[in-house]
N, C-alpha and C positions, 0 to 999 in steps of 0.2 A: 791885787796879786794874791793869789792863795795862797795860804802860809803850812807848813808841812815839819812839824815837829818830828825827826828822826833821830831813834835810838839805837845808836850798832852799828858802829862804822867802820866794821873788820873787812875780812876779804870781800865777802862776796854785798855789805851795806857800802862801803866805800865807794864803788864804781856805780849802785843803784841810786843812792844821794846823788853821786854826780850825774847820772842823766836828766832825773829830776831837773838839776838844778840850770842842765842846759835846756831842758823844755819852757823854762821862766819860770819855775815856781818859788818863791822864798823859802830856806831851809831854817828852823830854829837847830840846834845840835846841844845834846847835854855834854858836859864835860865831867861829872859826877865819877867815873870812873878813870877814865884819860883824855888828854888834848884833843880835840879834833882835829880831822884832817887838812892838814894847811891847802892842799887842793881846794877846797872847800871852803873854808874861810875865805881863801883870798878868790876866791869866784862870788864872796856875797853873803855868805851862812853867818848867822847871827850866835856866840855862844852863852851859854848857860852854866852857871855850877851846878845847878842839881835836874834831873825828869822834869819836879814839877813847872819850873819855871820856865820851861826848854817849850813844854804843852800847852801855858796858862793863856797862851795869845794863836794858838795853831787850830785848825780846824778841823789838818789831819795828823793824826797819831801811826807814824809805823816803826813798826819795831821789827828788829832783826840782830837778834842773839840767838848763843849758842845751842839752849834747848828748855825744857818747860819749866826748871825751879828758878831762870834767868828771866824768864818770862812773865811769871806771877810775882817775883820781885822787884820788876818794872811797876807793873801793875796794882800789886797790893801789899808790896812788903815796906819794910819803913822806908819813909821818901815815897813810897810808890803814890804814882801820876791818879787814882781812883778819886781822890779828894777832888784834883782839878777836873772832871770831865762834868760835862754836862750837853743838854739836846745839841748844843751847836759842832759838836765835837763827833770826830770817827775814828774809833781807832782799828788799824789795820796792821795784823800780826803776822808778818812775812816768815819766821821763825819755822821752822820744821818741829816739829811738839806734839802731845799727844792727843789723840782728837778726844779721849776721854775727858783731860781736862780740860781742853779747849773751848768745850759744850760750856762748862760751869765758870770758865774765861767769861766767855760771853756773855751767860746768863746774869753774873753779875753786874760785869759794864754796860747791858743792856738798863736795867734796874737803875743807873745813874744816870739813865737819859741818852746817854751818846749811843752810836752803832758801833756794829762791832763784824771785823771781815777776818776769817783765816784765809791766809793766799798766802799759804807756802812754792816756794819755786824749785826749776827744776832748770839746768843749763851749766851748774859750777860758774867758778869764775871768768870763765870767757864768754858765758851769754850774759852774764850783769855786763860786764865791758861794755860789748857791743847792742846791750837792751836789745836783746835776743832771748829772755827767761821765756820759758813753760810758765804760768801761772795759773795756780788750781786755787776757786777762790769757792768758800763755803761764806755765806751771806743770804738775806733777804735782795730780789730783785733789785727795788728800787736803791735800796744803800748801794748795790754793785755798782749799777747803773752810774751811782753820782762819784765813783770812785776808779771807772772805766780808764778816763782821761790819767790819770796815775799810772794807773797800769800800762796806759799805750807808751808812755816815756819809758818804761824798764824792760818791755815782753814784748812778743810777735804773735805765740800762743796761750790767748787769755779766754779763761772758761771758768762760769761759774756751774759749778757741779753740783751744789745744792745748798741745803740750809747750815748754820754755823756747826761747825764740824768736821762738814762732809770736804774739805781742800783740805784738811790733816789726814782724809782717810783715802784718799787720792794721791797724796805724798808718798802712805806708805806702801799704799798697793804698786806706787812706781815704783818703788826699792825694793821690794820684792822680784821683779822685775828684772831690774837692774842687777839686783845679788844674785840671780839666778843664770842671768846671761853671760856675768866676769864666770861664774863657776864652771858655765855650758864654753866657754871660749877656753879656759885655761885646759879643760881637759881634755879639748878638741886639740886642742896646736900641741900636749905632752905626746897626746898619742899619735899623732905623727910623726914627732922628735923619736918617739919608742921604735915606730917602722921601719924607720932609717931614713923616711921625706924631711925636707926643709920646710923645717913650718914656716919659716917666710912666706915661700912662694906657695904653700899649701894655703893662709892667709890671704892672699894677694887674688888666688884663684875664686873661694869661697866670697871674697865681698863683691864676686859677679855674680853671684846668683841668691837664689832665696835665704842663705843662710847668714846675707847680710846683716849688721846694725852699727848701729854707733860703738857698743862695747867692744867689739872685731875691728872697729874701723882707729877706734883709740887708744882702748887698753891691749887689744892686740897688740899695734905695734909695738906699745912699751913691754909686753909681755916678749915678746922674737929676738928686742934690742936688749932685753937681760934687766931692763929699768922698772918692772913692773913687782911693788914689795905687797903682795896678797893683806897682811896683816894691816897696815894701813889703809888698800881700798876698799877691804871692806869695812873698818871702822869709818870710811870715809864717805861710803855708799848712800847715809843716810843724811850728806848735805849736799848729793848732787842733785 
């Protein structure tokens, strides 16, 4: 059984551990920071006090925390996992982070022998749920390759874009995207509230035709139901 060291069992690592863990893979889980998820324990997950010892027996390494200084203190801050890696080892940094440091991520833990994969995701927490994620994966071919099977338990949409880097710059070009489409949506439905139309039904009309997307189809409605707080999504834009 291959065994899967996972660090970051928040929102959107909790429901990803768990598919893993119903595809049969063995999970080690650090507890270094907080308890693991009883979900999770009591499905099989093995726990750890600290990274290293969570990794010292796993083959694959993924991480999924909040963003890049969480990321290099998995990696290489005190406690961090660099000491345990070696050829048998991959580690895969699901984490939305920067691709600048991502490159010197890698190029270190390459240096240690082990692989090294960005695949930041894109779906929130209702494609981790239903292992429905976007995954944009910067890697060498053949590490993808042997890391595919992973990805098929959490994603539907998995794509390696290029070499290590290039899935953190894939991330942000989608959030660009993204931030540009809540802003293209919010000030399509004011100005129609301004006309005197019902942006409901202004909304309702518009997701028939080309002006559709997900952002219209989502934050739309939370935007027409009063539910939708700007200052939030877009702080939050860059963990969809």
């Amino acid at each position: 059984m291959t065994t899967i060291a996972f660090i970051g069992t928040g929102i959107m690592g909790k429901p990803m551990a768990e598919n893993l863990q119903k595809a049969g893979y063995q999970l080690h889980l650090s507890e270094s920071r907080s308890p693991a998820p009883s979900s999770l324990v009591n499905g099989g997950a093995k726990t750890f006090a600290s990274n290293v010892e969570a990794v010292k027996d796993a083959e694959f390494i993924i991480i999924m925390v909040p963003d890049t200084p969480q990321v290099e203190d998995v990696l290489f801050g005190d406690g961090g996992i660099e000491g345990a890696l070696n050829s048998a080892k991959t580690v895969i940094d699901m984490s939305s982070i920067s691709p600048i440091e991502t490159k010197k991520f890698a190029a270190r833990v390459n240096e240690s022998g082990a692989s090294y994969l960005d695949a930041p995701v894109s779906g929130g927490e209702v494609g981790a749920i239903n292992a429905a994620l976007t995954i944009m994966v910067g890697a060498e071919k053949a590490v993808f390759e042997k890391a595919l099977p992973l990805f098929g338990a959490m994603g539907k949409n998995i794509n390696l874009v290029g070499d290590n880097g290039a899935g953190q710059v894939c991330k942000v070009a989608n959030q660009i995207i993204v931030a540009l489409n809540i802003e293209a949506v919010s000030e399509a439905l004011v100005f129609a509230s301004k006309a005197g139309a019902d942006p409901a039904r202004i909304r309702n009309a518009l997701m028939g035709g080309f002006a559709n997307s997900k952002v219209l189809e989502v934050h739309g409605e939370r935007m027409v139901q009063g539910t939708f707080d700007p200052a939030l999504e877009f702080a939050f834009t860059r963990k969809i």
